[in-house]
C-alpha positions in Angstrom: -13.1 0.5 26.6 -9.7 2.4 26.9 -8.0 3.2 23.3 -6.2 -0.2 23.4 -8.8 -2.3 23.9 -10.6 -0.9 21.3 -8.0 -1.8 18.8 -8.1 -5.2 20.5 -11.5 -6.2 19.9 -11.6 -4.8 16.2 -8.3 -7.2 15.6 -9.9 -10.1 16.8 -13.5 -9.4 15.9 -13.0 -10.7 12.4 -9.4 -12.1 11.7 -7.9 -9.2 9.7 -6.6 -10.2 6.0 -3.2 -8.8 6.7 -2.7 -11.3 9.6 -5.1 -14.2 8.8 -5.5 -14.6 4.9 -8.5 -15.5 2.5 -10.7 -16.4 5.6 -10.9 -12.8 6.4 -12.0 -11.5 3.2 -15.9 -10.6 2.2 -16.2 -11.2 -1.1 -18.9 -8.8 -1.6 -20.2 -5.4 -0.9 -23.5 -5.5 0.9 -22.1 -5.1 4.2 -20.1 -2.0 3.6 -23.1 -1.2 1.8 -25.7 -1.2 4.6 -22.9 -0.1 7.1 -22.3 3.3 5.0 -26.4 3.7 5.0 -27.0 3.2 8.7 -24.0 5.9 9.1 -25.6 8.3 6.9 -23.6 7.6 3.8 -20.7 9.7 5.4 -18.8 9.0 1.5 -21.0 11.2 -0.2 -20.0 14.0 2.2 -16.2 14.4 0.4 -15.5 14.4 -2.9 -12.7 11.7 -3.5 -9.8 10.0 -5.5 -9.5 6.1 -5.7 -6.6 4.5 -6.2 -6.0 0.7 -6.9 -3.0 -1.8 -8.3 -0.8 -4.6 -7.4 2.3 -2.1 -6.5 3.0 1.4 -6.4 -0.6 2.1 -4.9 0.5 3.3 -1.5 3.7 5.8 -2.9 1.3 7.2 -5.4 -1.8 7.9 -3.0 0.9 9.6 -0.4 2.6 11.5 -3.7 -1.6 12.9 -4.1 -2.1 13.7 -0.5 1.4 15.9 -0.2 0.5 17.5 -3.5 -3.0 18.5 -3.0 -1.7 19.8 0.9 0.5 22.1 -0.8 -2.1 23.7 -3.0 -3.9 24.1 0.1 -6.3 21.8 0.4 -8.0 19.8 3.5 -7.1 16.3 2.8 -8.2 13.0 3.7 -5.9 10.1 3.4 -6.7 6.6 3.4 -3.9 3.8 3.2 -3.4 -0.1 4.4 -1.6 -1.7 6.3 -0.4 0.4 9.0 3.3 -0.6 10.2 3.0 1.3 14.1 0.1 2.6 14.4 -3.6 1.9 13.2 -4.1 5.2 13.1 -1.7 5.7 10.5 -4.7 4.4 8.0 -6.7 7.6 8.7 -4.9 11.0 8.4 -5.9 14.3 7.7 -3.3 16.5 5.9 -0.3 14.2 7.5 -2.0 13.9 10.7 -3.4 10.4 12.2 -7.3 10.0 13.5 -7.5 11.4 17.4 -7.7 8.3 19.4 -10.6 9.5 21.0 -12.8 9.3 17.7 -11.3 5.7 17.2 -12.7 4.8 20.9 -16.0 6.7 20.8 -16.5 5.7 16.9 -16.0 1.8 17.8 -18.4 2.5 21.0 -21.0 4.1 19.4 -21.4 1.4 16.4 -20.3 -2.0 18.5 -23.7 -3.4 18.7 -24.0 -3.0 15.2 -20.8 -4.7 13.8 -21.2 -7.5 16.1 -24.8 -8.0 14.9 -23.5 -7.6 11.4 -20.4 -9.6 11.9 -18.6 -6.5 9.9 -15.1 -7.3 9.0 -11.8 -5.7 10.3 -11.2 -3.7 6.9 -15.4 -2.8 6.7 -15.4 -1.3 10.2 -12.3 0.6 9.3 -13.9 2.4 5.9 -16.6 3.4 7.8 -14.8 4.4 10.1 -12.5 6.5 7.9 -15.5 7.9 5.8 -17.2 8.9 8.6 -14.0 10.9 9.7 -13.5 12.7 6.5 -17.2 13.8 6.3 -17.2 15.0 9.9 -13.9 17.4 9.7 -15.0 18.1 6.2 -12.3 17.4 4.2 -11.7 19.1 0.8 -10.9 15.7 -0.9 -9.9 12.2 0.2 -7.3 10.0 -1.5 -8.6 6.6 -0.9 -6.2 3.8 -1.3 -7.5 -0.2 -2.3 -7.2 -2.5 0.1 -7.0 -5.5 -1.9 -8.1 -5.9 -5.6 -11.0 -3.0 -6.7 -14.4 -4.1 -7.9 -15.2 -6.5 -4.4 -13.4 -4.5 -2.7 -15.0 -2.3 0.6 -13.9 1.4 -0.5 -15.4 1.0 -4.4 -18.5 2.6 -2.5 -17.2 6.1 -3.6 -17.7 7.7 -6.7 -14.4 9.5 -7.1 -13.1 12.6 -9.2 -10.9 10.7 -10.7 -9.2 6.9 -10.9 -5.9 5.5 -10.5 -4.4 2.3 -11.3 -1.2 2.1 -10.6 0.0 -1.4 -12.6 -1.0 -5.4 -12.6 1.1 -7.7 -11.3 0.6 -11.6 -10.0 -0.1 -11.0 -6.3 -3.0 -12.3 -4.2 -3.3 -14.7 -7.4 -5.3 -17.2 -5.0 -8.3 -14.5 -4.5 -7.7 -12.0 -7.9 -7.1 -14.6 -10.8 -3.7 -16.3 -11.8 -3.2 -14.4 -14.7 -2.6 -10.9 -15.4 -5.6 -10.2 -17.7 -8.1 -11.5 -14.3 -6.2 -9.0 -11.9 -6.9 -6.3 -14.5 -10.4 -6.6 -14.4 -11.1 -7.0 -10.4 -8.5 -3.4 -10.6 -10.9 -2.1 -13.4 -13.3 -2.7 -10.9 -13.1 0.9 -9.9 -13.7 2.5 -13.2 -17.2 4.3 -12.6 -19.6 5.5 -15.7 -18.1 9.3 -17.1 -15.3 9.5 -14.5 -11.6 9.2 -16.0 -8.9 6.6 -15.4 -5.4 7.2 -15.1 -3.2 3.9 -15.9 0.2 4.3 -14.5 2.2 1.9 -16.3 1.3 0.4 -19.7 1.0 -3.1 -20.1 0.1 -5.3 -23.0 -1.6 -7.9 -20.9 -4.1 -5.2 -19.7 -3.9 -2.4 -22.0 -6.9 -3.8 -24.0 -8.7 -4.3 -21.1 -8.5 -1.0 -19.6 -9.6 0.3 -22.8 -12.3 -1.3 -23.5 -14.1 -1.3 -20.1 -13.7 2.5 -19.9 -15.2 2.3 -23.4 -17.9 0.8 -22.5 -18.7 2.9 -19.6 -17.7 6.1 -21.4 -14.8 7.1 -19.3 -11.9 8.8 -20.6 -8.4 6.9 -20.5 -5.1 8.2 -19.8 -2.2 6.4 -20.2 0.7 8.2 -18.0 3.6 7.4 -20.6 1.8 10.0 -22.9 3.3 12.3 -20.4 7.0 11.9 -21.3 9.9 12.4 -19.5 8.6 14.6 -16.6 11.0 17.5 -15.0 10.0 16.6 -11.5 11.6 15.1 -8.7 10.1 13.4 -5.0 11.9 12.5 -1.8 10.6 9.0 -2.0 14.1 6.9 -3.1 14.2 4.3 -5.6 14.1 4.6 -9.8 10.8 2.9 -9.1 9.1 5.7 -8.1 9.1 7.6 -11.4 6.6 5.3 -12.9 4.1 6.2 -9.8 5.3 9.8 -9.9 3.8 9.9 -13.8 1.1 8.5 -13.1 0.1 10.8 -10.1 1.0 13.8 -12.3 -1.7 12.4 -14.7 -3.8 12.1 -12.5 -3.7 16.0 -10.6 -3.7 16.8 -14.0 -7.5 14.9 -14.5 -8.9 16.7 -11.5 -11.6 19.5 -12.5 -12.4 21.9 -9.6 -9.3 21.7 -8.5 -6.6 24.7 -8.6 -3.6 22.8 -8.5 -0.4 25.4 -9.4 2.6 23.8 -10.7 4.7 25.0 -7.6 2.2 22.7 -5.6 2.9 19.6 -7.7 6.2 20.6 -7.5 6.7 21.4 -3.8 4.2 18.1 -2.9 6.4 15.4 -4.6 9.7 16.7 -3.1 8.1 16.6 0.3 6.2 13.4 0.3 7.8 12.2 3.4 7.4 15.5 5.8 3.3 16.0 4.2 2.2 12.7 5.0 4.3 10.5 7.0 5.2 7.9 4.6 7.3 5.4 5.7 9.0 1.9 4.5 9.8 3.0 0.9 13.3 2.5 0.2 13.8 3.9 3.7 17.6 4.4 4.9 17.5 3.8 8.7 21.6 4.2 8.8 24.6 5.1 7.3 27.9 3.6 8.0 26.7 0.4 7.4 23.9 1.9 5.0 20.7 -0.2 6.2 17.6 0.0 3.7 14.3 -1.1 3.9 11.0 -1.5 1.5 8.0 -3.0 1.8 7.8 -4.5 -1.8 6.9 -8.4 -1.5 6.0 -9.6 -4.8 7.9 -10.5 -7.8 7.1 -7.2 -9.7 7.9 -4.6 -6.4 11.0 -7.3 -5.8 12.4 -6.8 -9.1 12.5 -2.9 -8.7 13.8 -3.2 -5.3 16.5 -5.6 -6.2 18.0 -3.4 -9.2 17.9 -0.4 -6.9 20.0 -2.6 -4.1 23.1 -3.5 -7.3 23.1 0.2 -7.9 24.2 0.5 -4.6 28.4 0.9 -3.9 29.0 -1.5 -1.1 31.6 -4.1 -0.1 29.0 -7.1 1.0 25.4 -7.3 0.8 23.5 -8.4 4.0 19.9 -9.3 3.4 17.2 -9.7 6.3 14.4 -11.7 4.5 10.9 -12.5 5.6 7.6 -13.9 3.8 4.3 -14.6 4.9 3.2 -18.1 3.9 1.0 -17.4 1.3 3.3 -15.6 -1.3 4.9 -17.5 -4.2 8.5 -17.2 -2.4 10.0 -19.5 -4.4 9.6 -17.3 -7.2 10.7 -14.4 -5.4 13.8 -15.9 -3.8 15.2 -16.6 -7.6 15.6 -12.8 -8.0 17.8 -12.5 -5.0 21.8 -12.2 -5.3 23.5 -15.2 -4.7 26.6 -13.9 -3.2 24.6 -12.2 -0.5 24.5 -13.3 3.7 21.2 -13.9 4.5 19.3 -13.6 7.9 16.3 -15.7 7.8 13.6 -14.4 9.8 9.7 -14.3 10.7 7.2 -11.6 11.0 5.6 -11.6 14.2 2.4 -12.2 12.9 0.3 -15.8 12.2 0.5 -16.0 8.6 4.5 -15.6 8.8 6.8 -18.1 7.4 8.3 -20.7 9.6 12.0 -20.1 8.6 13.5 -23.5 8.7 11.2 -23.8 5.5 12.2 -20.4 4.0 15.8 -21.6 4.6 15.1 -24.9 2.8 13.7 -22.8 0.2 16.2 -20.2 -0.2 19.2 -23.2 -0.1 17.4 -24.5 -3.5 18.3 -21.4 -4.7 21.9 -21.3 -3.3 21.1 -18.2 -0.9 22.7 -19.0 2.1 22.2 -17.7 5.7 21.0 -18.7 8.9 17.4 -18.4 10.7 16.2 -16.1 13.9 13.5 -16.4 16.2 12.6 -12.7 15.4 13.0 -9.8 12.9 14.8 -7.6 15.6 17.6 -10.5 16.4 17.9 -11.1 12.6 18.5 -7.4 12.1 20.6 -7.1 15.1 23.2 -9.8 13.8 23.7 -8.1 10.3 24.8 -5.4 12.2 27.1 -6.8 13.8 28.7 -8.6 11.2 28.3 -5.7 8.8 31.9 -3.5 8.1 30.8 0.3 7.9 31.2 -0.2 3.9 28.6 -2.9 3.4 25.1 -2.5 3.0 21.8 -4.2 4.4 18.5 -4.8 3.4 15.5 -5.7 5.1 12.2 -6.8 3.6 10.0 -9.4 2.2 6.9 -8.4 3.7 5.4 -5.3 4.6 5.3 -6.7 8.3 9.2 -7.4 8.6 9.6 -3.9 7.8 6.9 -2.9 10.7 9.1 -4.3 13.2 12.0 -2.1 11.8 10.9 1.2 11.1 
């Protein structure tokens, strides 16, 4: 198979979460688990950090990567979604997975995953752990995919954990409450290895506590940091919350010599270390045009503070949802005086935007719909005087089509 149809057949091997929903996911970890045996247990190989939340997870595991670069250090990185490439899930000290290894990796191990029926996400862990173990990587941030305790990376025993907050997203698999999303995150919390909470909350605090308690972890709450003198590359007041708690966290790390110049140097090159994209990302000036993948209430709110901060004559909003988010919860947030664009990821889970315009019209946000994200985009721009602003967002895959 040429590189191409290699990512072909893992997409449509098992429907991917990210594009099909709950009918994707494995609720359990036997198959990772016999998959990591018959590869040799490639995760023992590498010694690791794991880091898990509702938002802030994929900021704070590039702000780790970049740091832990600069003090010299090989480093795996492991993220989800990718918005190009797949090979953006796999890097090595900012750099993607060969395609070759992606081809030979997926045609060595075929009859395997078929015979196992292996999902999309289990085929890519292994495939990731088996990449860091082969180039021998000093240490590998590995990023949640969805939840913590069920989910197919909690087969490492890291250095260190991070979780980065709880908020109500993926309520229909986690729990509809903030206390159950805490304790499929707390999920990753392993016996004597410390926990770094990014963000206090009273709904969780308690639970944090008392499960590291119990498995005699140590607990550090980033806010016991203070004001910190640091600053990153990665835009938005958002970020200073995950910038804490990835601070905490270096500071956690035994073994490690990381100087203060490398924390330093790592969070004000985030971007050029790693790669990171779709974070409060300008694409232009003159009209400014901004995008972020938040798309849930909590990353919303954030994003949507950051956007009235912002001097600009009229707002121009390019809004997208997959079908499975609470939008009508999310569209409350958004500015009324705004001109929306009403648009649909290109993927089958995305909203049908005659019902997000319905939707959004309930809360007076008015705007018309387009077929795609690119002709949505495309007409803000033109309407757009070079003193307004746009945004684009929603979902992590209207920003893919963007970026």
């Amino acid at each position: 198979m040429t590189y191409k149809e290699t990512l072909d057949w893992m997409f449509s091997q098992l429907p991917m979460y990210q594009q099909k929903g709950i009918v994707a996911l494995n609720a359990k970890l036997d198959n990772i688990i016999h998959f990591s045996s018959y590869l040799a247990n490639p995760e023992h190989k590498f010694k690791s950090i794991h880091v898990a939340g509702t938002n802030g997870k994929g900021s704070s595991s590039h702000m780790l990567a970049s740091i832990l670069q600069e003090a010299g250090y090989k480093v795996g990185l492991y993220t989800s979604p990718h918005l190009k490439d797949f090979r953006e899930r796999i890097k090595i000290n900012g750099q993607m997975a060969d395609k070759g290894f992606v081809k030979d990796f997926i045609a060595d191990h075929r009859a395997f995953l078929e015979y196992h029926k292996l999902s999309f996400f289990e085929m890519t862990v292994g495939m990731a752990f088996t990449y860091f173990a082969m180039e021998q990587v000093d240490v590998a941030v590995v990023e949640v995919g969805l939840g913590g305790r069920l989910d197919s990376t909690n087969i490492i025993t890291p250095e260190v954990s991070l979780i980065t907050n709880i908020g109500l997203d993926h309520t229909h698999i986690l729990g509809d409450t903030l206390e159950k999303i805490a304790l499929e995150k707390a999920g990753i919390i392993k016996p004597g290895i410390p926990v770094v909470i990014s963000e206090r909350q009273p709904e969780t605090e308690t639970i944090f506590t008392l499960i590291s308690r119990q498995l005699r972890s140590k607990i550090v709450f980033a806010d016991t940091l203070g004001q910190l003198e640091y600053t990153t590359d990665l835009l938005g007041d958002y970020q200073q919350n995950n910038m804490r708690g990835v601070v905490a966290t270096i500071k956690q790390l035994e073994h490690f010599d990381v100087p203060e110049r490398a924390i330093s140097e790592g969070l004000k090159n985030v971007v050029a270390n790693t790669g990171l994209m779709g974070r409060w990302q300008i694409l232009q000036q003159n009209p400014l045009v901004v995008c972020d993948t938040a798309h849930n209430k909590e990353g919303l709110q954030w994003v949507i503070s950051q956007i009235a901060k912002q001097p600009f004559k009229k707002l121009h909003i390019v809004l997208g949802f997959v079908s499975d988010k609470d939008v009508k919860g999310v569209l409350a947030l958004f500015p009324k005086d705004a001109h929306y664009y009403f648009v649909r990821p290109d993927i089958s889970r995305g909203m049908d935007v005659d019902i997000l315009q319905k939707l959004a019209a309930e809360e007076e946000l008015q705007g018309r719909t387009y077929k795609s994200v690119k002709k949505g985009l495309k007409k803000a721009l033109a309407n757009a005087a070079k003193d307004d602003m746009i945004y684009v967002g929603g979902s992590t895959f209207v920003v893919a089509e963007v970026v």
